[in-house]
C-alpha positions as MATLAB code, in Angstrom:
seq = 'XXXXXXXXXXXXXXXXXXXXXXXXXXXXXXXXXXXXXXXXXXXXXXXXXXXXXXXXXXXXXXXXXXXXXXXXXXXXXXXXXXXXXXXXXXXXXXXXXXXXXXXXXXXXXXXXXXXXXXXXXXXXXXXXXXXXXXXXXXXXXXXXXXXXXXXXXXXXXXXXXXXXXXXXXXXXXXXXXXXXXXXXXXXXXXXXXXXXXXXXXXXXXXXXXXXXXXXXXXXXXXXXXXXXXXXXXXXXXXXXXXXXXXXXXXXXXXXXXXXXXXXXXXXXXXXXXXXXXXXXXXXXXXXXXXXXXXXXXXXXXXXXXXXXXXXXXXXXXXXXXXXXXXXXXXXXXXXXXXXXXXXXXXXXXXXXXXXXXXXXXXXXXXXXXXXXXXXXXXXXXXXXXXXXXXXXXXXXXX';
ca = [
      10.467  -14.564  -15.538;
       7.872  -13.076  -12.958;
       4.521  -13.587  -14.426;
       2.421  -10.033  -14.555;
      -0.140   -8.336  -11.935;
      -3.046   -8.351  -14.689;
      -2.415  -12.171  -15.804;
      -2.047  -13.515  -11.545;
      -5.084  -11.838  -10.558;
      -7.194  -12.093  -14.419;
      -6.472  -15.584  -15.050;
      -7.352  -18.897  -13.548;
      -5.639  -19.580   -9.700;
      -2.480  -21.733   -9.837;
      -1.134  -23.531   -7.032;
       1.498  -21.747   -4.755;
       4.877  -22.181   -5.336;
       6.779  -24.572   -3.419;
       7.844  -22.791    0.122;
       9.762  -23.938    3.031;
       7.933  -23.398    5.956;
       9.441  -21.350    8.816;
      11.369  -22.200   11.634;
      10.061  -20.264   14.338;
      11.626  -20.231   17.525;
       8.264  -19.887   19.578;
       5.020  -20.881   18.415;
       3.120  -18.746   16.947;
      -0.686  -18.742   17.426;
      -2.942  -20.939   14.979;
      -5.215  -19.254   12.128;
      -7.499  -21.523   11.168;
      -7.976  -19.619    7.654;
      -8.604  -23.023    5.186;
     -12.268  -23.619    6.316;
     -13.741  -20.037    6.270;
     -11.631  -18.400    2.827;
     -12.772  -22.188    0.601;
     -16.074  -24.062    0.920;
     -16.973  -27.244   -0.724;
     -19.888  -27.509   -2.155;
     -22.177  -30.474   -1.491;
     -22.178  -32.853   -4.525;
     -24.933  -32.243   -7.129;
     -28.017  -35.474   -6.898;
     -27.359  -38.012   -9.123;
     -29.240  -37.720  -12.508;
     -29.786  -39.400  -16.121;
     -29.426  -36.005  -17.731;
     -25.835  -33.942  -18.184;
     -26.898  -30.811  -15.893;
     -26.745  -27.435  -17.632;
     -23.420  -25.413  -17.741;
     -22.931  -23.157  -14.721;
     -24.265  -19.745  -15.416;
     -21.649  -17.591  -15.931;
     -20.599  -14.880  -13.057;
     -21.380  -11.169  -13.803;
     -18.849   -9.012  -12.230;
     -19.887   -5.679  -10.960;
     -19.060   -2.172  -11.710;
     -16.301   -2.235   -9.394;
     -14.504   -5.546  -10.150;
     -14.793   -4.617  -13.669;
     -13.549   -0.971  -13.574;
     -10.445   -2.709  -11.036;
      -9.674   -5.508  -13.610;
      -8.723   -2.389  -16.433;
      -6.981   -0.321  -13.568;
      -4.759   -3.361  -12.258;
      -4.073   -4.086  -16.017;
      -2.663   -0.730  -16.460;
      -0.500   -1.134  -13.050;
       0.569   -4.310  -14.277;
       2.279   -2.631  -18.036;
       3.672    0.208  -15.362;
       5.271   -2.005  -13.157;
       6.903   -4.471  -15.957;
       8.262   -0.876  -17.784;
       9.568    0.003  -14.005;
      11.306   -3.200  -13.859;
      12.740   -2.137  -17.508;
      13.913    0.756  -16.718;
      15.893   -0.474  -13.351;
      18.085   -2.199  -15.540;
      18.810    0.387  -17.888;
      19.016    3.330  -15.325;
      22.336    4.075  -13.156;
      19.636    6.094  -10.482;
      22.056    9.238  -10.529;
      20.429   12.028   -8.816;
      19.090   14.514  -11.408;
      16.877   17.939  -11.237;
      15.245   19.802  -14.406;
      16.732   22.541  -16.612;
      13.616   24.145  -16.182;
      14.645   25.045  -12.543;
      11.234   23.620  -11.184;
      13.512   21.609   -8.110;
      12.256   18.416   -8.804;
      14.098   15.522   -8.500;
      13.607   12.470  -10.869;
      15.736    9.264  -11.236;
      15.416    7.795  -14.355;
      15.528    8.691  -18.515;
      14.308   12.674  -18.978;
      16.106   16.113  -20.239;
      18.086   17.026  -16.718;
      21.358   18.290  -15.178;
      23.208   17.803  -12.276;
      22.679   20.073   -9.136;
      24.360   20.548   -6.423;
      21.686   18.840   -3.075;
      22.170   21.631   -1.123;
      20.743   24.118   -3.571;
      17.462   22.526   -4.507;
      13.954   23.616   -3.274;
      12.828   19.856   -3.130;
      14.588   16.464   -2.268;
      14.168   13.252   -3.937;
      14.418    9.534   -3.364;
      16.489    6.593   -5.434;
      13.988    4.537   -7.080;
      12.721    0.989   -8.159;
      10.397    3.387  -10.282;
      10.236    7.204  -11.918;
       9.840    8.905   -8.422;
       9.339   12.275   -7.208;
       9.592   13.284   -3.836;
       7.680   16.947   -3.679;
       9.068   18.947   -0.711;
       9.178   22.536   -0.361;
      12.460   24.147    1.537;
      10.678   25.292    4.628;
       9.685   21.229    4.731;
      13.344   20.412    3.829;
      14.206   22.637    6.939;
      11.666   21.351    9.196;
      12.600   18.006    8.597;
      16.779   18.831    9.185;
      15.309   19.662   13.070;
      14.613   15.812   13.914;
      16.786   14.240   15.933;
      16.377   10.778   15.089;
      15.321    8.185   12.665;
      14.319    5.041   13.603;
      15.121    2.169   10.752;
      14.047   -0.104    9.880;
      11.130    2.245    8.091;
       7.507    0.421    6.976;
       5.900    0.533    3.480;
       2.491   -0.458    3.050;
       1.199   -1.478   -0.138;
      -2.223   -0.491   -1.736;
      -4.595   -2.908   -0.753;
      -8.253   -1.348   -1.392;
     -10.641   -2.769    1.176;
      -8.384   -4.977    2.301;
      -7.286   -2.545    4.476;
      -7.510   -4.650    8.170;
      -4.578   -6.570    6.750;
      -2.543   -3.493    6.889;
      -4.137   -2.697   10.467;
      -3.318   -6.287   12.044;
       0.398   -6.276   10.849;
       0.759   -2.333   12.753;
      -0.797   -3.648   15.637;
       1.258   -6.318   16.099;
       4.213   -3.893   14.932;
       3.326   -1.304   17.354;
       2.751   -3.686   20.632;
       6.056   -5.331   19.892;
       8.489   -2.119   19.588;
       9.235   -2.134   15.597;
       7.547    1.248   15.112;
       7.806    3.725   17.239;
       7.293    7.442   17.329;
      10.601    7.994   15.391;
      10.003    5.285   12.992;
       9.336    6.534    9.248;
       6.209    5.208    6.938;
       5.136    5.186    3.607;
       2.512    4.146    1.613;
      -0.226    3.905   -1.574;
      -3.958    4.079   -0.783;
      -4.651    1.594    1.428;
      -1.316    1.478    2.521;
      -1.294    5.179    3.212;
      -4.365    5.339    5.355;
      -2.950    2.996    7.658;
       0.453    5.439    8.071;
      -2.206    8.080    8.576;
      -3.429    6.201   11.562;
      -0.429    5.022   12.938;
       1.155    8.611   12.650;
      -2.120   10.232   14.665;
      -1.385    8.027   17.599;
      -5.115    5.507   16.997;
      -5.555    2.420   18.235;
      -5.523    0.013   15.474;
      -8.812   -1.573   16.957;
     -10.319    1.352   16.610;
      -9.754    1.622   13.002;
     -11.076   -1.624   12.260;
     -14.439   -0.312   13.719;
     -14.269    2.300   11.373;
     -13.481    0.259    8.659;
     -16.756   -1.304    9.432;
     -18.524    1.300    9.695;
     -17.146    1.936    5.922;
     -18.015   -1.363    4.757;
     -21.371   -1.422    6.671;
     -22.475    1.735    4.390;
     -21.255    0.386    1.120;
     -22.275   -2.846    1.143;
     -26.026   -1.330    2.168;
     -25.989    1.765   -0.729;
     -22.832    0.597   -2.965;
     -19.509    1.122   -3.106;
     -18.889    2.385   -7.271;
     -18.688    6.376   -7.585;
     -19.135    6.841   -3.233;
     -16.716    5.566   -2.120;
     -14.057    8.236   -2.115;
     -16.978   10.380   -0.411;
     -17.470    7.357    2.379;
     -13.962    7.477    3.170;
     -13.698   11.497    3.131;
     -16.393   11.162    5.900;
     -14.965    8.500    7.866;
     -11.459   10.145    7.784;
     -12.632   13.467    8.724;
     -14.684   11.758   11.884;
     -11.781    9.391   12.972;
      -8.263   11.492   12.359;
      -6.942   13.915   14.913;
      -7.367   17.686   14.484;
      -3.231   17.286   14.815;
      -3.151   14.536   12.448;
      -1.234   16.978    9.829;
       1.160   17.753   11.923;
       1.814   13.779   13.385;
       2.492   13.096   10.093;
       4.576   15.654    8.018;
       8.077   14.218    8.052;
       7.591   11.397    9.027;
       4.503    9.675    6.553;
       4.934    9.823    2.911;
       2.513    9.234    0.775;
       1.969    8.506   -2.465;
      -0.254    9.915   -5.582;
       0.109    9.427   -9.146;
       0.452   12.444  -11.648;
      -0.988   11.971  -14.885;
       0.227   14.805  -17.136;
       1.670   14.511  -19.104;
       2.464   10.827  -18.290;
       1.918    8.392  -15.348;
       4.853    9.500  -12.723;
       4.756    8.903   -8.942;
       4.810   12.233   -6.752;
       6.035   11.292   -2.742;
       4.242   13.838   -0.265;
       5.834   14.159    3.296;
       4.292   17.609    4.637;
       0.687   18.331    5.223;
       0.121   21.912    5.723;
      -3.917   21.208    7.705;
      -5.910   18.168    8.205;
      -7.825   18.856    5.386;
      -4.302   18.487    2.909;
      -3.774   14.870    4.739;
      -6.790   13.700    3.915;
      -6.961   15.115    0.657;
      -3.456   13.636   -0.346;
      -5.117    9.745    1.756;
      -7.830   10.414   -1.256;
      -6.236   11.020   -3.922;
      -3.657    8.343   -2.680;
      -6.634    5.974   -3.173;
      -8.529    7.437   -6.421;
      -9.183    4.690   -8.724;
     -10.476    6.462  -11.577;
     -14.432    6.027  -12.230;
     -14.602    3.851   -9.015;
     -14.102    6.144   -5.915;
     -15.618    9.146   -8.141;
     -17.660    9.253  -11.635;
     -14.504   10.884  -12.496;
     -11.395    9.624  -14.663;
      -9.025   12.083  -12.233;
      -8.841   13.976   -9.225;
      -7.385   17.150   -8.217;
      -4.553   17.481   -5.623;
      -2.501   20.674   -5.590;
      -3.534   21.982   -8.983;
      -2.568   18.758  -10.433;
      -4.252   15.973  -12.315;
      -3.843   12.357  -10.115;
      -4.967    9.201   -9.202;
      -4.124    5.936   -7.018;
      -0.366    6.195   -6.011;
      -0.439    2.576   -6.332;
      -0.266    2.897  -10.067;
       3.383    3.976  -10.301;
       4.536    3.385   -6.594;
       2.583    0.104   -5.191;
       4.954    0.009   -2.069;
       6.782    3.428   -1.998;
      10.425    3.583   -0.217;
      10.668    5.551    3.200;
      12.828    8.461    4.790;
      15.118    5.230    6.575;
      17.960    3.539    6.103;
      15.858    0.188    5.281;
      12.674   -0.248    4.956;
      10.258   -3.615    5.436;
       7.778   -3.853    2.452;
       4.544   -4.601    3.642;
       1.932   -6.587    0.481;
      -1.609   -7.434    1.535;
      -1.497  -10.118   -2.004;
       1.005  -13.044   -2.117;
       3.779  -11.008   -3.178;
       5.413  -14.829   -4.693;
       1.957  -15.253   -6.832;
       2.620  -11.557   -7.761;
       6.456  -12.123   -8.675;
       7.219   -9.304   -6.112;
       9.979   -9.339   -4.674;
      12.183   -8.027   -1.299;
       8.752   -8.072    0.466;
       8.920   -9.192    4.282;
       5.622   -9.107    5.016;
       2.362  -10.788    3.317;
       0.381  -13.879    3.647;
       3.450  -15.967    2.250;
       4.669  -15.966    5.321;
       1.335  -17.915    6.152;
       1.385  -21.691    5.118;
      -2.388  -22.007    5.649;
      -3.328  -18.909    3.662;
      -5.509  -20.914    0.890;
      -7.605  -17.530   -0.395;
      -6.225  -17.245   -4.439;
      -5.199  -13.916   -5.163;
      -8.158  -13.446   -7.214;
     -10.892  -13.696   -4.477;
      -8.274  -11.115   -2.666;
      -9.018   -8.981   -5.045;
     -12.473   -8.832   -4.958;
     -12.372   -8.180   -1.558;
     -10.442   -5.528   -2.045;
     -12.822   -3.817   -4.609;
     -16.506   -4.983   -2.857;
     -16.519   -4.782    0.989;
     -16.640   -8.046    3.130;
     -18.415   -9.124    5.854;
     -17.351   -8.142    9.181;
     -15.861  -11.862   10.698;
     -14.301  -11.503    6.874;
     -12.670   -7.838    8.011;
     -11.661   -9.451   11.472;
      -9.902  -12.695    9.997;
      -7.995  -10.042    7.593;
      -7.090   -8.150   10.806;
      -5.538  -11.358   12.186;
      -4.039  -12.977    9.387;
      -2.067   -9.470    9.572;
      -1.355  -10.033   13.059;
       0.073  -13.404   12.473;
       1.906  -12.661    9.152;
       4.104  -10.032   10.942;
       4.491  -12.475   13.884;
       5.917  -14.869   11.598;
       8.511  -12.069   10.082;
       9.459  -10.765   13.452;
      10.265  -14.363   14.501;
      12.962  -14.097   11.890;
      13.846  -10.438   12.776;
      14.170   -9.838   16.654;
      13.826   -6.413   18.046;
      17.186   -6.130   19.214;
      18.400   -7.229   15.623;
      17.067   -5.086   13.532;
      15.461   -1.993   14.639;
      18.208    0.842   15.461;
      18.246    4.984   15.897;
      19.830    6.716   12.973;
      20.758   10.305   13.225;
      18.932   12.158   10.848;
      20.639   12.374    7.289;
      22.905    9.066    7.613;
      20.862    6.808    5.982;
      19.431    6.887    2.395;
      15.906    5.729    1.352;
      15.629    1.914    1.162;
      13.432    0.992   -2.468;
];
C-alpha cells in the first residue's frame, strides 16, 4: 500500500526503491548531483568523554506551517484515492441549476452537455472545471489541440525544476503553441510563463530575484506579496489572453468543504495573476491569513485537492518536482526518478521548497529538470507521441 505524503516527507529518509535504470538510446549529459545535495561531515576528534547529544534542529515558521498543510494534503489525497474506487466518474451537474460539473458522491442529476453554462473534467479527485458559456464558445473556435498535454505539480520554491523540464520541452518540440497545460502553484506559474511566450532563462532570473528578497527580509506572511510583484513585472500585458483556453489552473475552494475549482479563462492580467496566487496560497505562509479571496470565494493552494490537475488533451504527461515512487504517486513521467544520481531525500526537497535556496542550488534544480525530461523523452520520441487533435476528440487525461 502507498505510504502517505505527511509520513514520506515527516518521517526519517528511507532508501529508494529498487529501479532499473534506463536504457537510453543516446547519452544523455552527466549531473553530477551526489556531491553538492549530501556532504560528509569531517569525523569528530577523538576524546575520553561521550560528546553531548546533537542539539536539536528548530524549524522555522515556514517549515512548520508546511509540515500541517502537507499533512492535510496527505488525508485529501488518501480520501481521493477512496473515492476512485467507489465512484463510476459519470458526468453530473447540480439540481440547484448553478452549471457546475462535479464527478464524484453529491445530490445531482443528469444534464444534457450541450445545455450547461460550464464544462467539467473526469477526475482522479472531486473536480470542478469553472467555465462560463462565452469561454465554452471561445474555446469551440480553436482549431487544434496538441496532445500529449503537460501537468505540473505544486512544487513551492522549487519552482526551476518545473522551468528546466519546459525548457528542455519547448527546445525539443513537445509543447508547442497548441499544446494544453495545467497546473497547482508552482506548477501553474510555470504554464503562466510558458503560455506568455518567456524564455525559461529568464524566469529563473526572476526566480532569483524572488529568492534574493526572501532569503534577505523572510519569506513567512510576504511571500504571496513578493510573487504578486515579480509576476506583475515579468508577465506580458497579453498574458491573459495567451493563456485562457489553453492553461488551467488550479485553486482550492474551502466552503463548505475542500473541493478543487479548474480555471481556463482570464478575463485581464490582473485575474491571471490573481488565480497564479491564489493557486499558490498556503494558508498563514504566503499571507497572515488562513484564506484568500478569488472570485467572491474562499480558497487556497490548488495543490491541496488537485496536486497535478488533468489538461484540455487527449493525454497528458504528469510532471512531480518530489520522487513521485517515495511519494507512492503514480502515472507520473516526469520527476527526479527518472534520475539515478538524484541522492537529495524528499525531506530536504521540501525545505527547499518552503525556504529559498541559494542561487547554484536554483540552477542545479533548473538542470536536474533539464535532464529528467531528457531522460523521459528518450523513452518517448517526438514523432511517437506528440500528435494534433481536432478540438473536441479527445477527453481530459487524469
Amino acid at each position: 500500500m502507498a505510504r502517505s505524503l505527511s509520513t514520506v516527507f515527516l518521517s526519517h529518509p528511507l532508501p529508494h526503491p529498487q529501479r532499473t535504470r534506463l536504457q537510453r538510446p543516446h547519452p544523455l549529459p552527466s549531473l553530477q548531483l551526489t556531491a553538492k545535495f549530501s556532504q560528509t561531515p569531517s569525523p569528530p576528534p577523538p576524546t575520553d568523554q561521550q560528546p553531548p547529544p546533537p542539539p536539536r534542529d528548530k524549524k522555522s515558521f515556514s517549515i512548520a506551517v508546511g509540515e500541517v498543510f502537507l499533512g492535510i494534503t496527505s488525508l485529501l489525497m488518501n480520501r481521493g484515492r477512496r473515492r476512485r474506487r467507489r465512484s463510476s466518474g459519470r458526468r453530473r451537474t447540480p439540481k440547484d441549476g448553478s452549471g457546475s460539473i462535479l464527478f464524484g458522491d453529491g445530490d445531482y442529476e443528469e444534464e444534457d452537455e450541450e445545455e450547461d453554462d460550464r464544462s467539467g473534467v473526469g477526475g482522479d479527485e472531486v473536480v470542478v472545471w469553472e467555465q462560463r458559456r462565452v469561454d465554452v464558445e471561445a474555446e469551440r473556435k480553436r482549431k487544434v489541440v496538441t496532445s500529449p498535454g503537460f501537468s505540473f505539480s505544486a512544487a513551492g520554491l522549487l519552482f526551476p525544476y518545473h522551468l528546466g523540464v519546459a525548457d528542455f520541452l519547448l527546445q525539443n518540440g513537445y509543447i508547442k503553441e497548441t499544446t494544453p497545460l495545467a497546473g497547482s502553484s508552482a506548477g501553474a506559474i510555470v504554464c503562466a510563463v510558458i503560455a506568455s511566450g518567456a524564455s525559461m532563462q529568464e524566469a529563473l532570473k526572476a526566480t532569483k530575484i524572488l529568492g534574493a528578497d526572501c532569503r534577505s527580509k523572510g519569506t513567512a506572511f510576504r511571500l504571496g506579496a513578493v510573487l504578486r510583484q515579480v509576476l506583475e513585472n515579468f508577465l506580458p500585458v497579453d498574458a491573459h489572453v495567451r493563456c485562457s483556453g489553453r492553461v488551467r489552473v488550479a485553486v482550492t475552494q474551502v466552503l463548505w468543504r475542500p473541493r478543487g475549482l479548474l480555471v481556463d479563462q482570464f478575463d485581464s492580467r490582473a485575474d491571471l495573476i490573481n488565480a497564479v496566487v491564489t493557486s499558490s496560497f498556503i494558508p498563514g505562509y504566503l499571507a497572515p491569513t488562513p484564506v484568500t479571496l478569488f472570485r467572491n470565494r474562499l480558497c487556497i493552494d490548488g495543490g491541496l485537492t488537485l496536486f497535478m490537475p488533468p489538461t484540455s488533451a487527449a493525454h497528458t504527461v504528469r510532471v512531480c518536482a518530489f520522487p513521485a515512487a517515495r511519494l507512492g504517486l503514480e502515472g507520473i513521467g516526469i520527476s527526479p526518478d527518472l534520475n539515478p544520481e538524484f541522492s537529495a531525500t524528499p525531506r530536504e526537497l521540501f525545505n527547499w521548497a518552503l525556504e529559498p535556496a541559494e542561487d547554484h542550488m536554483l540552477d542545479m534544480f533548473f538542470e536536474l529538470g533539464r535532464l529528467d525530461a531528457a531522460a523521459w523523452a528518450a523513452m518517448n520520441p517526438t514523432e511517437e507521441v506528440v500528435e494534433d487533435d481536432l478540438v473536441g476528440n479527445g477527453v481530459s487525461s487524469c
